[in-house]
C-alpha positions as CSV (number, residue, x, y, z in Angstrom):
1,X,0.0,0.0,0.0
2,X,2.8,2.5,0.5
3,X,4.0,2.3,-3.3
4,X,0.1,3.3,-4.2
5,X,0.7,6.4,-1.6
6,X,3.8,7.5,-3.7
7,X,2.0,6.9,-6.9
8,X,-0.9,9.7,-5.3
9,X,1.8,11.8,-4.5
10,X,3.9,11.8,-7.6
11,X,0.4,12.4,-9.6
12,X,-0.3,15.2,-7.1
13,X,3.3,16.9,-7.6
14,X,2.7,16.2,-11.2
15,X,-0.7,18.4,-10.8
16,X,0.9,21.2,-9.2
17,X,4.4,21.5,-11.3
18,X,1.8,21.6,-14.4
19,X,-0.1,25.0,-12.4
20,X,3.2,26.4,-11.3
21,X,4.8,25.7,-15.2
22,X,1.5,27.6,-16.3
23,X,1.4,30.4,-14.2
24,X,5.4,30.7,-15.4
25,X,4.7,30.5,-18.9
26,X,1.4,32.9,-18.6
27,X,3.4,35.2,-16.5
28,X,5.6,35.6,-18.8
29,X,3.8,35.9,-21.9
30,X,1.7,38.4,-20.0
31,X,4.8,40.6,-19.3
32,X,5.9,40.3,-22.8
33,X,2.2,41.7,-24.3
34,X,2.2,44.6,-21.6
35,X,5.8,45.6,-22.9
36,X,4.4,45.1,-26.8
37,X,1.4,47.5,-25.3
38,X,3.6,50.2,-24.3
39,X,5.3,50.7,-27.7
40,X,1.4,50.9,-29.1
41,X,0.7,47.9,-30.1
42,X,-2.8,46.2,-29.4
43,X,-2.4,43.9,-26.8
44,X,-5.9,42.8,-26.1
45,X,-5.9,39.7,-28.3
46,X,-2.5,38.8,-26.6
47,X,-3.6,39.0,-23.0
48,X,-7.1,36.5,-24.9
49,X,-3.9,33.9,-25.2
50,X,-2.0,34.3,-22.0
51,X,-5.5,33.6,-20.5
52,X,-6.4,30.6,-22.9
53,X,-3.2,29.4,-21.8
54,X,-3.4,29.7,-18.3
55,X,-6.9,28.1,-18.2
56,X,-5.4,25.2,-19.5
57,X,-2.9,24.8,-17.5
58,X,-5.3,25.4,-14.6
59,X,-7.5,22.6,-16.0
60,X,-4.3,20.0,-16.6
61,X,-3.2,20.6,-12.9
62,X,-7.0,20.1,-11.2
63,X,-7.4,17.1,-13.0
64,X,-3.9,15.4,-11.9
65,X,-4.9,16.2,-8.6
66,X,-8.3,14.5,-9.1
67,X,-6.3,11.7,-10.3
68,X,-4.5,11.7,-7.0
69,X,-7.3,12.1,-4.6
70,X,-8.9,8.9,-6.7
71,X,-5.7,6.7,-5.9
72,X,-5.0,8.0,-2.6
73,X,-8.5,6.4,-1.9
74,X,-7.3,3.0,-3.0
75,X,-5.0,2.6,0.1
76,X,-7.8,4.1,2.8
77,X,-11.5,3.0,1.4
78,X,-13.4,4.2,4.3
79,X,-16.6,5.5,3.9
80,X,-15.1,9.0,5.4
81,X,-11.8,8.8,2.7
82,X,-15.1,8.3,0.4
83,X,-16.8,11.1,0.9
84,X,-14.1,13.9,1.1
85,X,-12.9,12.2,-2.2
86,X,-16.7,12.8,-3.4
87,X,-15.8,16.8,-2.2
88,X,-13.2,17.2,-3.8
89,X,-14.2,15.7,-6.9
90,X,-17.0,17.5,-6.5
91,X,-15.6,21.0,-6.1
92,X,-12.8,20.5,-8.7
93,X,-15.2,19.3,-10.9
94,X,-17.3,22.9,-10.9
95,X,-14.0,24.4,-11.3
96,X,-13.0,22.9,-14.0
97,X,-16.8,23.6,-15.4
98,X,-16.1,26.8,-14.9
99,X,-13.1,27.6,-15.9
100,X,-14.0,25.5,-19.0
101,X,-16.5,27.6,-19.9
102,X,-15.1,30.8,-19.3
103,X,-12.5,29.9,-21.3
104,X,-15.5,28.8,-24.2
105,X,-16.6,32.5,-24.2
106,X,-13.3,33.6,-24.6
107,X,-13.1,32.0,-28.0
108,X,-16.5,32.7,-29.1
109,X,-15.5,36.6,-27.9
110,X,-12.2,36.4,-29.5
111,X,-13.5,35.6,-32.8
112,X,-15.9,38.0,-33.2
């Protein structure tokens, strides 16, 4: 049963080196479109990007971590481990609803 608690926690790390890569990379490319804006340039389609990109990345890193919570539960089936699993699937789920469809109008804004 310990190897499946290292497995949780390597897909767990895994989830939150993908949010802390994204918010990096989005950073990043936000910095760069604020400098392009100050030379004049339209940056509002840019910042659009960064944001697609970040959602993703969001997305990726919650679902890892559902991943996790759903093999952490293999070593401790209780019906407690049950139902905070069921929470947290729960919450990350509407997150990632969310997030997913904010990230929908986005598009459907951005290609207007």
């Amino acid at each position: 049963m310990e190897i499946v608690s290292a497995i949780s926690l390597g897909i767990g790390c895994i989830g939150v080196a993908v949010i802390v890569w994204g918010a990096l990379v989005s950073t990043v490319a936000l910095c760069v479109s604020e400098v392009k804006g100050f030379s004049g340039k339209d940056s509002c389609a840019d910042r659009y990007r960064v944001r697609q990109r970040f959602g993703f990345y969001l997305l990726m890193g919650l679902e890892y971590m559902i991943g996790a919570d759903i093999v952490r539960t293999l070593v401790r089936p209780t019906l407690q481990e049950l139902a905070v699993l069921g929470a947290l699937v729960a919450i990350r789920t509407v997150t990632s609803y969310f997030l997913n469809k904010e990230m929908g109008q986005n598009v459907s804004a951005e290609s207007k």
